[in-house]
Every structure is written in C-alpha cells, then in structure tokens.
N, C-alpha and C positions, 0 to 999 in steps of 0.2 A: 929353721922352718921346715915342716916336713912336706911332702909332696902333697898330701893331702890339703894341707892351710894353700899349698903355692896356687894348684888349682881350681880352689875356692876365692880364691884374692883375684882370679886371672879376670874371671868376668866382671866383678867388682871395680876392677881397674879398669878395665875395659870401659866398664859404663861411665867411669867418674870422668875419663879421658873424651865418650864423646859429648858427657852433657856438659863440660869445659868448653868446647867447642861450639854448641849452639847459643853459651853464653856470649861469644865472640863473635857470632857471626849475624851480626846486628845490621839489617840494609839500615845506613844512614839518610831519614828524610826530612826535606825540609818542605814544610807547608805553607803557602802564602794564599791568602785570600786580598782579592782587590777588588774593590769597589764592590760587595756585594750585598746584594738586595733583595732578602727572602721574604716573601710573603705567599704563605701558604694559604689553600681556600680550606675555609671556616662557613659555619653556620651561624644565621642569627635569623632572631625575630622570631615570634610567633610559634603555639606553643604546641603544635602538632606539626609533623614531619612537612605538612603540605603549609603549615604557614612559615618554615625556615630557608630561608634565603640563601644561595652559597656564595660566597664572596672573598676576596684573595683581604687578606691582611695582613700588612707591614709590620715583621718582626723585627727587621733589619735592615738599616739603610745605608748603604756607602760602606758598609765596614773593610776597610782594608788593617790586614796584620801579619803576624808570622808567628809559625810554631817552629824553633829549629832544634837542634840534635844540641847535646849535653848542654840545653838550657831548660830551666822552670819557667815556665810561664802563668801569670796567674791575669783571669778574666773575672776581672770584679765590676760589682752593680749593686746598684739598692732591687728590689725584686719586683717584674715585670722589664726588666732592662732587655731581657735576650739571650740570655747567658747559657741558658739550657738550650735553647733551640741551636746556638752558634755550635754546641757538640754537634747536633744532630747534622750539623751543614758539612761540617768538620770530616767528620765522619760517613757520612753521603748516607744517612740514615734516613734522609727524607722519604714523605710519602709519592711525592711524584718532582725529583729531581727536576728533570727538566724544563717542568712549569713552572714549580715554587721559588724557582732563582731566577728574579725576575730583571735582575741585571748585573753585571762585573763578571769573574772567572775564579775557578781554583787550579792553582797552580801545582805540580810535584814536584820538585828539583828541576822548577824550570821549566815542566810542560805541562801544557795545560794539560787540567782530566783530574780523575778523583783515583785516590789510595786504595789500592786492593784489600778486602775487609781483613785479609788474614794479617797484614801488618800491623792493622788498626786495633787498640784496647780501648774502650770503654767503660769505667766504670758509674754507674746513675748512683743518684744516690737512694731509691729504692733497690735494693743490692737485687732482691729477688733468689735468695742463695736458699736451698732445700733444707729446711728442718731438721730432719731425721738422717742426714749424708755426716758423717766425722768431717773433722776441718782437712785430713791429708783425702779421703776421697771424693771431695769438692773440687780441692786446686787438680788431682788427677784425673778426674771424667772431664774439666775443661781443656787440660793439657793433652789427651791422649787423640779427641775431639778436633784437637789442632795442630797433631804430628801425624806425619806421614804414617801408613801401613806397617811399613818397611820397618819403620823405629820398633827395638825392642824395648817391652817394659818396663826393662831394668832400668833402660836410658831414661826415659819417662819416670820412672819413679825418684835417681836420680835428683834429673831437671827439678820434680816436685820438692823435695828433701833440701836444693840447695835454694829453690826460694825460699820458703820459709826458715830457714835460718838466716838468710837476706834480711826480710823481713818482721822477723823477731814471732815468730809462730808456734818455732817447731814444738814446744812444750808443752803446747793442745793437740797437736796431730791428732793423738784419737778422741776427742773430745766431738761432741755434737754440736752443731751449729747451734738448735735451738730457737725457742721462738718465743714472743710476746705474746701470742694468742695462744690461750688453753693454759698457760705459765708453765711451758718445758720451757727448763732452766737450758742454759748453753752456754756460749763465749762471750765475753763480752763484749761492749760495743764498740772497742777500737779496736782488739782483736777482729770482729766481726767486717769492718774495714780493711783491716790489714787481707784477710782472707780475701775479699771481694777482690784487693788491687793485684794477689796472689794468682786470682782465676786468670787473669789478665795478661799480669808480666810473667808467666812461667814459660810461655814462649816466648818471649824477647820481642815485643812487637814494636816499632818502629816509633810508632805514635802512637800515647796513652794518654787520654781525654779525662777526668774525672770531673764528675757533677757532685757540688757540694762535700768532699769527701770528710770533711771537719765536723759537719752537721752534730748535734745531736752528743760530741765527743768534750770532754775536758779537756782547760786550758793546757796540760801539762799533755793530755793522748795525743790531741790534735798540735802542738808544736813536733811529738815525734814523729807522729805519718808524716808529715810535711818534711823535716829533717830527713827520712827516709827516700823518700820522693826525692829531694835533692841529692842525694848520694847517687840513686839509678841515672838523675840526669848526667850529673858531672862525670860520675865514673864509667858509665854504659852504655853513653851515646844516644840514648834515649831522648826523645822530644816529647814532652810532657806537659800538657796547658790543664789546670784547675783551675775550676771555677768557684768560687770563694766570695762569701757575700760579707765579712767585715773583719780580718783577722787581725789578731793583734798585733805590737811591733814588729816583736822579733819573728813572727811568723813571716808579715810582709818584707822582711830588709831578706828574707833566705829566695826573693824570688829574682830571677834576672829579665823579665822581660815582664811588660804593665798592660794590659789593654783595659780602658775605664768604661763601660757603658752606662747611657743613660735611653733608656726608650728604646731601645735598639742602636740608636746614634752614638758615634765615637766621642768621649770626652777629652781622652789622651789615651797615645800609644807610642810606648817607647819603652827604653830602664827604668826601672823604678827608684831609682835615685834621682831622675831628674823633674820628675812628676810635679814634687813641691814647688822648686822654681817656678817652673814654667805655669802651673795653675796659679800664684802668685800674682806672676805677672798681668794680669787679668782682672783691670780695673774692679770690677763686680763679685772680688772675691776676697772673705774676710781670709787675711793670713792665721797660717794656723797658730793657734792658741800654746803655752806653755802647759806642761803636762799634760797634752791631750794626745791620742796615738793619731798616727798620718789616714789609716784607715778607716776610723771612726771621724777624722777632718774631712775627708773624702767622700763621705755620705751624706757629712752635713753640708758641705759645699752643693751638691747635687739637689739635697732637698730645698735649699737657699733659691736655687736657680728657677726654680718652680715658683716660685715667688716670684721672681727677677721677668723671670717672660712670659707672666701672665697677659701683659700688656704688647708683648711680642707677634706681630703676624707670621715671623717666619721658627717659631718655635726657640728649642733650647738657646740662650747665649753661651754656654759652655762649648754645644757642638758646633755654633754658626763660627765660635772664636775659631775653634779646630780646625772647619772646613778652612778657613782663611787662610790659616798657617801654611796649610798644605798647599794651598794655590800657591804662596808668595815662595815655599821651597823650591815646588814644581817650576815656577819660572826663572829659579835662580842658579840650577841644578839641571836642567838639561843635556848635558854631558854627561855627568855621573849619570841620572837615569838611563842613556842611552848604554852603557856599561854593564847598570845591571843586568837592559832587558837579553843584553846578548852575549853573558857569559856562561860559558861551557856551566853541565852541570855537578858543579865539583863545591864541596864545602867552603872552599877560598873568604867567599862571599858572607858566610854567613852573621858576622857581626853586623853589616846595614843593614838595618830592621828598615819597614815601609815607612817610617815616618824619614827616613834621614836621616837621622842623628845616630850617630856610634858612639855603639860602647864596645870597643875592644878589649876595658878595662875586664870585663869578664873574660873568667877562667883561661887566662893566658898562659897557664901551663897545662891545659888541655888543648889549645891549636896544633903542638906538636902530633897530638892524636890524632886530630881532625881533619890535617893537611896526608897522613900517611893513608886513611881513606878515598877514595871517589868515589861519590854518590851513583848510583845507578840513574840512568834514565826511565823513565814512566813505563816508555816500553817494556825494557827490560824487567822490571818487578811485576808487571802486570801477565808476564809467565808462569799461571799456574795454575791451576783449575779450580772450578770454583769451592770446592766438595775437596777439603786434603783428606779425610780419607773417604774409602770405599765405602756403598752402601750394607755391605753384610759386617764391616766394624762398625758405623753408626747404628745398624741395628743391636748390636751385640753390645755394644756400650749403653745406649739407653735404654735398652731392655734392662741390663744391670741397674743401673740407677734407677730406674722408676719398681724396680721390685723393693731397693733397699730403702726408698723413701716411702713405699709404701707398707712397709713393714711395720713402722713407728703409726702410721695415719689409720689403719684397716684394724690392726692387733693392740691395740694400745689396751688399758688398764681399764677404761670407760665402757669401751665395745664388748670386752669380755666378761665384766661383770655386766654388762646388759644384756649379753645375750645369755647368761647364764639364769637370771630375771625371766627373761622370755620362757626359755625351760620349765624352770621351778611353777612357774605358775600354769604351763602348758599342762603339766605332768599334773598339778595338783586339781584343776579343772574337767580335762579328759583323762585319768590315769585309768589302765584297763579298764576302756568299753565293752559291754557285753556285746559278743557277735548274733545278734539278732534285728530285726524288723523295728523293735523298738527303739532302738538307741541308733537308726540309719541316718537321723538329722542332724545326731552330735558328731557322728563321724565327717559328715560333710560340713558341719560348721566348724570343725577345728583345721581339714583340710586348706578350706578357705581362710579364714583366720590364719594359716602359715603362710599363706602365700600374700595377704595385703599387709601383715603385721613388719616382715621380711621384706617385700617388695617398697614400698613404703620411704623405708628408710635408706635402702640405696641406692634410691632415686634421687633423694636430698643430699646422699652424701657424693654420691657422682655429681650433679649440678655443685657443689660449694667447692671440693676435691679440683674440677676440672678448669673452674675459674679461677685458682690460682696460677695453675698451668700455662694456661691460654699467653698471661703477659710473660713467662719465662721462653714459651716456643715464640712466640711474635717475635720476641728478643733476639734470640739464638739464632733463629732463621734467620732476621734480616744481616747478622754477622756471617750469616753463609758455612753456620757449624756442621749443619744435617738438612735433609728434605723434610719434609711434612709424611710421606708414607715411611720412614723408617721410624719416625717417632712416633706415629699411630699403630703402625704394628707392636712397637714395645708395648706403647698403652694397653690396647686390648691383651697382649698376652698377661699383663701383669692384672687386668680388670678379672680374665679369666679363674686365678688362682686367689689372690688376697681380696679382694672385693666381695668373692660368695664364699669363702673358706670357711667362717663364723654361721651364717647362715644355714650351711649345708650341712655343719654340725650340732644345729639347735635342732633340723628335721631330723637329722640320722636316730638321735635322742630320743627324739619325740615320737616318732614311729614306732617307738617298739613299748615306750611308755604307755599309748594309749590302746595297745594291743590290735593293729591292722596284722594282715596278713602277714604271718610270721616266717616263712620259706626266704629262702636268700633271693630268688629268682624276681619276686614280685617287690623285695625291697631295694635291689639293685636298680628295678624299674623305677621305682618311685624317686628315688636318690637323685637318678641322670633327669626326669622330669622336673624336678624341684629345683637340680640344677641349670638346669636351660631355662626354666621360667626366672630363678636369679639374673642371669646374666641377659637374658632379654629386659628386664627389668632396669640393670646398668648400663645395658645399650639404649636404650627411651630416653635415661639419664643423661648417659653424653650428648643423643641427638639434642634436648631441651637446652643443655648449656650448652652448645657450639650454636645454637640457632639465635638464641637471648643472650646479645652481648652481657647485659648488665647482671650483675651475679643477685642484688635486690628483686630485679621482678621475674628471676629465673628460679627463686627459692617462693618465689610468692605461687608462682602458678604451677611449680611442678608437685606441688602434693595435691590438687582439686583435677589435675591432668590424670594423674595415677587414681587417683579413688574414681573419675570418672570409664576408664578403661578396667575397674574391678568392680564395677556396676555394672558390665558391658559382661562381666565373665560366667551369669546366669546363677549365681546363689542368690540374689536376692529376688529380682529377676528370672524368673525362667523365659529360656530364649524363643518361645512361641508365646510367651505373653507381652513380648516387648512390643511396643509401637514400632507400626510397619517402616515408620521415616527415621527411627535411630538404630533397628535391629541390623543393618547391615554395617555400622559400627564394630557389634561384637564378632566380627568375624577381622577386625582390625587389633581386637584386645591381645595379646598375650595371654593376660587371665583367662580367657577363654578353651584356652587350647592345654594350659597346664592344669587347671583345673576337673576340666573333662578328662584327661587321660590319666589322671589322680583318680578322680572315678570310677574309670573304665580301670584301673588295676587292682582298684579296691574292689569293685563289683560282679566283674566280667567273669566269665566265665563259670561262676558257681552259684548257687542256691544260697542265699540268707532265713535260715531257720527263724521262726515268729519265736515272740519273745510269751513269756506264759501271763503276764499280767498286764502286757499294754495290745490292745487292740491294735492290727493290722489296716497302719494308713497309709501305705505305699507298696504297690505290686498289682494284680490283677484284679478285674473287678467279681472274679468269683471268691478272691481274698484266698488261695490255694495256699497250699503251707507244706516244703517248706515254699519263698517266694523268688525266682528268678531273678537273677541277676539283671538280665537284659530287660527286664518288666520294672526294674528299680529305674535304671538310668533311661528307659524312655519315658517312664514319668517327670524326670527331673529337662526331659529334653533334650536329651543325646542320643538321636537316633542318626540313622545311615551312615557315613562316614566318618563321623565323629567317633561313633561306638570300637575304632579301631584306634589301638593307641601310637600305634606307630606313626599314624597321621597327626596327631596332637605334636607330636615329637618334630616330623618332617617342618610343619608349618611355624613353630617356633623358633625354631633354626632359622629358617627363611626371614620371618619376621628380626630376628636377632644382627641377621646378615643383613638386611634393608636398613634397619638405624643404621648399622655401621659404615657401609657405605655410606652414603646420605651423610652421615657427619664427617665420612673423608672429603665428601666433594665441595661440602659448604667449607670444612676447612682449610679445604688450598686454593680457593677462592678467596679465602679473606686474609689481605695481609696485617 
C-alpha cells in the first residue's frame, strides 16, 4: 500500500472506528408505565367554536406495562383501543403532560419522570418523510440533527451507511423518496418504512415506539421489518414496542412481550406465549379455533366481549377479569413487589414484567449482555441539553434541506412549462408596444397582469407547500431536533430564491418582449420591484397558512384574499376613485406599491410622444405633445409620494418584513 492509499484509509478508519462506537454505546432503558390514565381535553358539541365544549377524555385507564431493553414488544388492539395515544404517552409527546395524565406514573429505570426526547425514536405511521430528499440524505439531515457539533461528517455519514445496510437500504441510497401525490415515482413502500425506522435508529436511541409500522406492506415486507426490528432488539439492546393491529403467526410468535387493549383497558399483559392459556381460561371465551392464527383469535375474542357486556354496568369482562387477576397477584406477591419497588437501577430485574409472571425463557443468552451493563439513573441521562446541536448547524442543516426539497416542488417539469405558457402568450399579446400615448393602457394592463397572474399562484402554492410543512415542524420540534426561528429562517431563505426564481424569469422575458424601457438601469429597477412584490406575495402566503390551520379553507380563501389586495393596487380602480371607507385598504396591498413603482419606472422622468392615429386620452388637458411623464401617472393617481419609486420599494419591504414576523410569532405560539 502506498502512503498515499495509507492516508487516505486513515480517516476512513478512523470514522468506521468511532461510528462502531456509537453503535455500542447504547444507554440501556427500561420503561414501565403503572396504573396510567390519560385523558386528554377534547372538543365536542356544537358546530361553531362558541357551541364546542372542552372536556378531558379517557383514552386510557389503569394501563400498567413495560418496554425493556433487547426485547420486542408489541401493543396490539382492534382500532379505537389506544394504541397511538399510548406512543404519545410513552414518549411524553403529549399536549399538556401534566394535565392529560390524570392518574398512575412513568417510570426510567426505576425513577419516576419521563425519557429525554434524544433517547426516544418514534416512528407514526404517517412517515411524513420529504419527497424530493434521496433515501441516504433523509436518514443524514435526521442523524446529523441528532449528533453533537463536534461529530465529524465522515462519522455521520458513517453511522448513516451502516444503518442502511442494517436494514437492507443501502441499494436505494440515491434513490428519491417519492410520493403518491402528483405520481413521482420513488421507493417503495417497505423500503419507505425501513427508511422512516433508519431516521430513527441511526442514532441508537434507547427507545424506538413505532405506530403501525406494517400498515399498508405485504405479507412477505412486513414479516421482514419485523424480523429486522427483532434483530436491533436482541442484538442492540434496544427497547422497542410496535403497535400492531392484527399480524399474522409468525409475525406475533417473533414478539417477547404482549400488551392487549381494548378501549384503552388492559386485556392481558405479559409473553406472548402465554396469552392463549390464560384468555382460555376465561369462562366467556370461545377457545381458539384450529387453523385460525392467535391474532386474528384475539380480535375476535374482543369483538365477542362487546357482545358479552352489553349487559354489563361495569363495562369490558375481559378487562374487569384482568383487573382481578392483578388484585388476587398483588395480594399474594407482596414481598416480591416490595423487591421490585426497591431495587437498584440495574438490568437484573428485567425479565418481571408488571403483570408477575416471568419469562426468563427469553433470550437467555443475551442476559450475559445485559448483567455486564448498568442502567443509568433518570438523572444521569437527563444530562444534556435540550438542542444537540447548535443554532447556526440547525440553521445550516435546514436551510440545506429545504433548498433541496424545494428543488423538486418550485422547478419541477409542470411549473416550467407553465411558466413558459405564461411567456408565450405574454410576448404573443403585448409583443413590442409602441412607445406612445396610445398604447399607455396596454402597457399598464400587462404590467398588472404580471403581477396578479404571478402573484396569484404563489400564494396558493405557499398556502398548500407550507401545510405540508407545518405537521413535519410540530413533529420534529416536539422531539427537540431544532427551534421554530432556525427553521423559519431556513424557510424564508429558501422562499427567497426557488419560490420567485420562475417568476422573475417570465418578467425578465417579458420586459424586453414587450419593448419597456430598454437601458439596463430602468430594467434592473423593474426586475428587484417585481421581485419584492413576488416574495411579498409568498410572505401573505405563509402568513394565510400559518394563521388557517386547515389546508381546505386556507386554499379556499387565499385566492378571493389576493384578487382582493389586487383590486386594492388601483388598475382597476383608481385610488381617488375608491370608496372613502375601503381606500385606506390599498395602502395595506402590496399590489399597490409594486405596481406604482412599475409605473413610476416605466413613466417617470420622460415625455411619452402621442401616438399619430389614436387620439390623446391621457396627459394634460391642453392634450400638449409630446405628454409628460408625471401628467401620465397623476391621472392614473400617483401623485406625491407615491411618484418616488424608492418609496414603493421601502414600504414593500416593510410590508414583506410584517408577514414575516407575524407568521414567526403565531408560529411559536402554536405547538
């Protein structure tokens, strides 16, 4: 090897050596919930905001269980049971913690309190994963997002490179996510799982929740995720609970731990081998059937029970048996419980699940693993900030990513041949106007005409763009990836460039198409007006969606919002003909201001020679020829301060700067 290859290999080595290590350095936790009882406040009734009621409701009652370290755990239910919500408990994703848990505790290894977010993986099963991002700069904007500063890239890239070979990726790397909507083709849709559980586990996180992760996937996909999923538990140390609404055998016999809900209520919680027994025993339960799988027996017992305690005042007989059982252990087992509640917080323990009953039969040739760890205490893990990294890499990370996903969304193959549409017909309509008196209207109707035709549309597409958004930041925030102003500065920077990019290319066009002032000076002016009026335009847009949660009545009202602020801008209207009680409006439009100073560049300062065969309707009333510039645009209603265009320029700006604010401050308001 020459010295050249040696220190080329050195960093290589280097990096494969420390992302080995953060393979290893796994905090071991274990999660117990006891006796707990979530009920979030909800709205009902009545069908405006003032006839809705708010009121706490019971998602969950008494649930006591445990998520522990190299076991799978799977929470299964027929749907409305609780199973999503029990993630968000799990995971301290609630909306207001302290209220919605309205009775019992979450335990860490031992102490009471809730798991530091950076331990915690989640994946929903709305993935919410970016379109336009490759599958390898998915899993590394989440990875890099969730490593120190410090870490260098290499190590990071790395980490990324050996999960997806983990699990089974690495052969789409560059490959686009892709999407359902519009039909960009991408990954497919167990691929598209495996990538979600990738964002997740490429940091090693402690406890990895997944909602539904099977959904939607083939018998054969979804046995391997799961298969995979059981490799990370057994072999990684990993605590891992799926929620899972009816798999089949062999899916169910690869899990080691059972939690069954019905309602929110426990049916059983224990191994999953001893499930059948014990629901068996249970007078009111038909034993399972030959050839039938355990987990399609298991839904039909639940649906059965619905039946069974219609006649019931204290509800389900499956959970009223539960509760039982656990009384009649609890009083027979008081010594062992007093054991549990007070041993050190070390792995030792981890085979007693809450209900009692062991199973040490599981992975008894991983306790040797699991006795050479000790668990941290709550304190301990709960050292680190909330923010791993700094604010100028989250800005610098999600600035990258939202340029590269708006690459694909801004430039796509649709937008450019429409705006090239736009052109063709621009050019073919206005194509050199003659500079005279006569043709003053056509000039101002195509001016206008670029700014509502242009404005228009990326106001609709900022409102639909941004509400996809919204549920990936709510997400990410509440895991404590980044703040709210690092990811809004990315926004706006990336809104600044690919949002008006197209647009500012169909004026630059069309300005010289329809023969306006030809000098560079007055089209360089035009250019930066056109463009501030765009991105005022996308600032209005964001403010509309961050203000109207709903993305339906935020596409509904922001185009009658926009055509009313370009009725506001005086081409239809001249602005001393407006009614005295909305004319203080147009000094709120944008259109007003880009408009006017489109004008004022086109007009100002020179004489417009009369045309020879149309009569003189605009200029002085002695009809002088040629006719002043300034006699033009005070007919149209641009007089005194208006007539300067640097003022058009200043107040757009301002205007541009007031959405934006205004949509930072409603957005870190809303979680």
């Amino acid at each position: 090897m020459t010295d050249t290859q040696e220190e080329g290999s050195a960093p290589a080595a280097a990096a494969a050596t420390t992302a080995k290590k953060h393979h290893e350095a796994i905090e071991l936790v274990r999660l117990d919930l006891d006796n707990i009882t979530y009920a979030p406040l909800t709205k009902k009734g009545g069908s405006g905001r003032r006839g809705q009621k708010a009121s706490r409701t019971t998602v969950l009652e008494n649930i006591t269980s445990s998520v522990s370290p190299y076991q799978l755990t799977a929470w299964m239910g027929p749907s409305g049971s609780g199973k999503t919500s029990l993630i968000s408990v799990a995971a301290n994703l609630m909306a207001n913690p302290e209220a919605d848990i309205t009775a019992g505790e979450i335990r860490i290894n031992g102490d009471v309190g809730v798991l530091p977010k950076r331990l915690v993986g989640v994946v929903w099963q709305d993935d919410l994963l970016l379109s336009n991002l490759t599958v390898e700069e998915t899993i590394f904007f989440s990875a890099r997002l969730k490593t120190p500063a410090t870490e260098r890239d290499d190590v990071v890239h790395k980490l990324v490179e050996d999960t997806m070979e983990e699990l089974g990726i690495l052969h789409v790397r560059h490959s686009l996510i892709g999407s359902s909507i519009g039909g960009q083709r991408g990954i497919s849709g167990g691929e598209r799982k495996r990538v979600a559980v990738a964002s997740e586990l490429v940091v090693r996180p402690s406890l990895l929740l997944l909602d539904e992760p099977t959904s939607g996937l083939d018998a054969t996909t979804a046995w391997s995720l799961i298969s995979t999923l059981q490799q990370l538990a057994h072999n990684g140390g990993h605590a891992i609970a799926v929620v899972i609404h009816q798999p089949r055998t062999a899916i169910f016999n690869m899990f080691d731990h059972l939690l069954l809900l019905k309602k929110g209520q426990t049916v059983y919680n224990g191994p999953p081998k001893q499930a059948r027994a014990y629901l068996e025993s249970i007078p009111s339960v038909t034993p399972l059937p030959e050839e039938t799988g355990i987990a399609d027996w298991l839904m039909d017992i639940i649906k059965a029970d619905d039946e069974n305690s219609k006649d019931n005042d204290n509800g389900s007989l499956l959970a009223l048996h539960w509760c039982e059982k656990q009384k009649q252990l609890a009083n027979s087992s008081n010594t062992d419980d007093a054991d549990n509640n007070t041993r050190p917080p070390s792995i030792t323990g981890m085979e007693s699940n809450s209900s009692g009953e062991d199973h040490t039969d599981n992975h008894d040739n991983n306790n040797k693993h699991i006795l050479r760890k000790r668990m941290s205490s709550l304190h301990e893990l709960q050292k680190s900030p909330n923010y791993v990294t700094p604010f100028r890499m989250q800005l610098k990370l999600l600035t990258q990513r939202t340029l590269k996903q708006m690459r694909g969304e801004k430039l796509t193959k649709t937008s450019i041949y429409l705006t090239m549409a736009y052109t063709f017909f621009s050019c073919l309509f206005w194509w050199q106007l003659p500079d005279n008196t006569g043709r003053i209207y056509e000039r101002n109707s195509l001016m206008f005409f670029m700014l509502i035709a242009q404005s228009n549309g990326i106001v609709t597409t900022s409102v639909s763009v941004f509400q996809k958004e919204r549920a990936l930041l709510s997400r990410e925030r509440a895991k404590k990836l980044y703040g709210v102003l690092p990811f809004f500065i990315a926004k706006t920077t990336s809104d600044m460039t690919n949002n008006v990019l197209l647009p500012c290319i169909y004026g630059a066009i069309t300005y010289y198409a329809a023969g306006f002032r030809p000098d560079i000076a007055h089209f360089a002016k035009f250019v930066l007006i056109f463009y501030l009026s765009m991105s005022a335009a996308q600032s209005m847009g964001l403010f509309l969606s961050v203000m109207i949660p709903s993305m339906a009545i935020a596409l509904i009202l922001a185009p009658p919002i926009t055509l009313f602020f370009m009725i506001m801008g005086g081409f239809y209207i001249p602005f001393e003909s407006m009614h005295a009680g909305v004319r203080w409006l147009s000094w709120l439009s944008f259109a007003r201001y880009g408009y006017s100073s489109m004008l004022v560049n086109e007009f100002g300062d020179r004489d417009v020679p009369c045309g020879d065969d149309v009569a003189i309707s605009i200029g002085t009333e002695s009809g002088e020829c040629p006719v002043p510039g300034e006699d033009i645009l005070s007919s149209l209603g641009i007089v005194g301060v208006s007539t300067n265009y640097w003022f058009g320029v200043l107040i757009i700006t301002l205007l541009q700067v007031a959405f934006r604010v205004a949509s930072y401050v409603v957005l870190r308001r809303t979680k």
